[in-house]
C-alpha positions, 0 to 999 in steps of 0.5 A: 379132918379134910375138908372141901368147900367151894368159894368165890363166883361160879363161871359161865354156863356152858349154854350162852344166852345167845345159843337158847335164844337162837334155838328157840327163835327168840328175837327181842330180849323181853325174856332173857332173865327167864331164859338166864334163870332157865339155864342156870337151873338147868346147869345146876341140875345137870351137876347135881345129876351127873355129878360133874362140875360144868362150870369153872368153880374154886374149891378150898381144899383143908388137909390135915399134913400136906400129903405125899404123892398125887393130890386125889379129889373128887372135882376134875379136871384140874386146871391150878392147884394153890399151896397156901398156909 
């Protein structure tokens, strides 16, 4: 049976530290883990919600035969496919 499992570390967020912290005023960097805490939250909730993947992200795809034609998935864009054994 196909399977699809997402492997190795997520990419960067698609809001910088630098971004909030200037929309917010913040000046001194007392606050940054709260604040990257804020946004990975954010951006986790903002995938669940919208079902989009934000972030740069790998995925193992398992097949039962290679299949013919266009490779169809539920994560797009994308930017490389792997062939492997």
């Amino acid at each position: 049976m196909p399977s699809i499992v997402p492997f190795g570390s997520r990419g960067t967020s698609p809001v910088t530290l630098a971004e909030v912290k200037a929309y917010l005023r913040v000046t001194d960097s007392a606050q940054d883990d709260v604040l990257n805490a804020l946004i990975d939250s954010a951006t986790d909730y903002a995938e669940t919600v919208s079902g989009l993947t934000l972030r740069t992200q790998r995925f193992a795809l398992s097949l039962d035969h290679f299949p013919y034609g266009n490779v169809q998935g539920v994560f797009s864009p994308y930017t490389q496919i792997e062939l492997r054994d």
